[in-house]
C-alpha positions as CSV (number, residue, x, y, z in Angstrom):
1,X,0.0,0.0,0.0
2,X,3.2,2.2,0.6
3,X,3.6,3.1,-3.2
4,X,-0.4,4.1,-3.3
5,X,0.2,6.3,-0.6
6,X,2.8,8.7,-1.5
7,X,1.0,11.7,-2.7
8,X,-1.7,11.5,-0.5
9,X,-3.2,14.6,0.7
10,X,-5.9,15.5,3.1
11,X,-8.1,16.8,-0.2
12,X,-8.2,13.5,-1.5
13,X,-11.1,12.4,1.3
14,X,-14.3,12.5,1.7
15,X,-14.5,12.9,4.9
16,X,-12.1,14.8,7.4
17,X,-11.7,15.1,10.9
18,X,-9.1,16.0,13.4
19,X,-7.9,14.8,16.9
20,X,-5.7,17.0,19.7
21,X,-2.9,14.9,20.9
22,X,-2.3,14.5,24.7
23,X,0.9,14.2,26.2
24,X,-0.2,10.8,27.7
25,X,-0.2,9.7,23.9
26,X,3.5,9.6,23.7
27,X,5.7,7.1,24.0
28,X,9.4,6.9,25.6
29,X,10.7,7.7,22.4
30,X,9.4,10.9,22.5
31,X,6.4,11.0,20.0
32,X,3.0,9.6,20.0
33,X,2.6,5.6,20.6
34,X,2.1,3.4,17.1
35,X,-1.1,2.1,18.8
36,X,-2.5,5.7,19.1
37,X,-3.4,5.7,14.9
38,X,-5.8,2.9,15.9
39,X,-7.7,5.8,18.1
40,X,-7.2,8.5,14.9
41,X,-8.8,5.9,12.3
42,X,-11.9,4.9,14.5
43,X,-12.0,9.5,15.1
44,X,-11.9,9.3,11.1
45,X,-14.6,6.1,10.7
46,X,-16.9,7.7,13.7
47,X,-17.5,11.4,12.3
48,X,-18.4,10.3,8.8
49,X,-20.3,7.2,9.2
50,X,-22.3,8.8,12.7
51,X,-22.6,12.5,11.5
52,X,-25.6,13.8,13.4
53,X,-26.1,16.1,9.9
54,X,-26.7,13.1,8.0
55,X,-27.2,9.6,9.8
56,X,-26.2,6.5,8.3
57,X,-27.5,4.0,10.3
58,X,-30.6,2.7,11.8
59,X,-31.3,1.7,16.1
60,X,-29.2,-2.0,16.4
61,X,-27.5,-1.8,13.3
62,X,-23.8,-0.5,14.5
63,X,-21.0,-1.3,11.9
64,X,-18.7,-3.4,14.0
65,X,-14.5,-3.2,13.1
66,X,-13.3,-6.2,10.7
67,X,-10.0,-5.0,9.5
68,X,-7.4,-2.0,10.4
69,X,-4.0,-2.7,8.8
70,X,-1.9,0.5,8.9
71,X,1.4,1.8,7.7
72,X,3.2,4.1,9.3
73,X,4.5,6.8,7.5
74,X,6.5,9.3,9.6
75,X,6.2,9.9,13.5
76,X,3.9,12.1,14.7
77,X,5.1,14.7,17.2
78,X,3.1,16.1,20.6
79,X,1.9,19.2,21.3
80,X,-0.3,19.5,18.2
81,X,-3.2,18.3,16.3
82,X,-3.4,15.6,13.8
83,X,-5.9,15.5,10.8
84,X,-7.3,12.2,9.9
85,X,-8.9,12.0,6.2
86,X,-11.4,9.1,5.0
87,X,-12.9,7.7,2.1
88,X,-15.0,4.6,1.0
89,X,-12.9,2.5,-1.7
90,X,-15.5,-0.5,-2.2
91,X,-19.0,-1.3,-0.6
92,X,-20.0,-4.6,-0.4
93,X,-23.4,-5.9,0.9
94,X,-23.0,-5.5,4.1
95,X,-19.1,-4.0,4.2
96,X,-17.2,-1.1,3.9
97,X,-13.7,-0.5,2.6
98,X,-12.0,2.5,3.6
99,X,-8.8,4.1,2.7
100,X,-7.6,6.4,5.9
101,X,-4.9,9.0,6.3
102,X,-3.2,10.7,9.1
103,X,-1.6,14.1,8.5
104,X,0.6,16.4,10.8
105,X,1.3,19.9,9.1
106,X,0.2,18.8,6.0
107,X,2.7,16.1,6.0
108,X,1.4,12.3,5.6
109,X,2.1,10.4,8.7
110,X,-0.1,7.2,8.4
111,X,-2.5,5.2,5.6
112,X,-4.8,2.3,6.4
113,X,-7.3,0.3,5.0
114,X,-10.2,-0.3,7.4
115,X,-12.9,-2.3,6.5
116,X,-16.3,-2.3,8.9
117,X,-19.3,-4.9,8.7
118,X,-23.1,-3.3,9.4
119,X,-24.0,-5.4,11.8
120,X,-27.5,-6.6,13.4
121,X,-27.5,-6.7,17.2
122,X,-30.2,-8.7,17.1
123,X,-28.7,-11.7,15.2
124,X,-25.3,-11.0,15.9
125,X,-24.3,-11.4,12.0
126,X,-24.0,-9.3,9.2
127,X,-26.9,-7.0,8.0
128,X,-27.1,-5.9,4.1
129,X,-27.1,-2.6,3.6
130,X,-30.4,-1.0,2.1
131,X,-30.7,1.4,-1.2
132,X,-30.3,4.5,0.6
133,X,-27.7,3.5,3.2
134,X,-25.5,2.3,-0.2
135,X,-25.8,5.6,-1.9
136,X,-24.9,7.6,1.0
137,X,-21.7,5.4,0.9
138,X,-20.8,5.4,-2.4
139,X,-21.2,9.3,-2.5
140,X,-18.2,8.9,-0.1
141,X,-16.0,7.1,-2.5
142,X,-13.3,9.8,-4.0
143,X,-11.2,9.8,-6.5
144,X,-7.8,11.2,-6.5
């Protein structure tokens, strides 16, 4: 995914968003701990998929996490804010694929592909997606 990457910018997404780092976010090394872009990607997933503007999902049909595989870019440094950018690649009939980005200063720091599954509490399985909810998502697919 490394080569894909490269020119990313914040632009490219449908959906941005943005998270204040916290000092307790570093590591001894001295910048923010590799398991912390697990916390910016669900920041990124969260505000577009739960948007009070525009909902997304129906009462006990959560999308549950199936897939976060990230590479990291550069470090990212504390005091500061990062920006986290998001886009649908592929909808399925119940799943979404996302490409994610996390920026410092403009600068690309992190990519990952995220996939989430629309799930029925219910049943505990998988729940298809209806006409509407599948438009709304691929409106969310960008292209560079």
């Amino acid at each position: 995914m490394m080569d894909e990457t490269k020119g990313l910018r914040l632009e490219d997404f449908a959906g941005r968003a943005y998270d204040k780092l916290r000092y307790g976010d570093t590591d001894r090394q001295g910048h923010v701990n590799n398991a912390v872009f697990a916390t910016f990607m669900e920041t990124g997933r969260v505000e577009l998929i739960y948007s009070p503007q525009d909902p997304l999902l129906d009462e006990g049909y959560p999308f549950v996490l199936a897939k976060l595989d990230i590479d990291y870019v550069a470090e990212v440094l504390w005091p500061g804010t990062v920006e986290i950018g998001t886009r649908v690649t592929r909808v399925g009939r119940s799943s979404v694929t996302m490409q994610q980005a996390v920026f410092q200063a403009g600068r690309l720091c992190a990519s990952a592909e995220t996939v989430v599954v629309h799930f029925d509490q219910a049943t505990r399985k998988s729940h298809a997606f209806s006409q509407v909810q599948r438009a709304k998502l691929e409106a969310w697919i960008l292209t560079p």
